[in-house]
C-alpha positions, 0 to 999 in steps of 0.5 A: 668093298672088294669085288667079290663082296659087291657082286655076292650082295648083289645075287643076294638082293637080284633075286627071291630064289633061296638057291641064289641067296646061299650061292651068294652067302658061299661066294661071299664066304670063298666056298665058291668062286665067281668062276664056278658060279658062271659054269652053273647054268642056273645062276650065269645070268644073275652073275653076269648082270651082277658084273655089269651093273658093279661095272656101272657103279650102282651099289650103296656101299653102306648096304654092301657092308651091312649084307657082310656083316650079316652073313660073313662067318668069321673064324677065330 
């Protein structure tokens, strides 16, 4: 899994807020990009903790790839 990919499930399962859960659905579609995530004061420190904990390797590829398959738009 990309990094992108891996940071958007974490948002998605870090937090209850409905905001951060569409802010990750966006990063994951590429409506959005990290970079402007960390600009928005409201979700900075979900991101950040997303980086450091991808950094330290804690994430279930498995669930990664179940959560993309979720919520990924595919165009045709």
């Amino acid at each position: 899994m990309d990094k992108v990919t891996c940071i958007a499930y974490l948002l998605y399962k870090s937090s209850t807020n409905q905001d951060i859960k569409e802010k990750a659905i966006l990063l994951l579609n590429g409506d959005v990009s990290i970079r402007d995530l960390k600009r928005n004061t409201s979700i900075q420190a979900h991101v950040i903790i997303a980086e450091s904990l991808l950094k330290k390797n804690q994430i279930d590829k498995d669930q990664v790839q179940l959560f993309a398959e979720q919520f990924m738009y595919l165009e045709v």
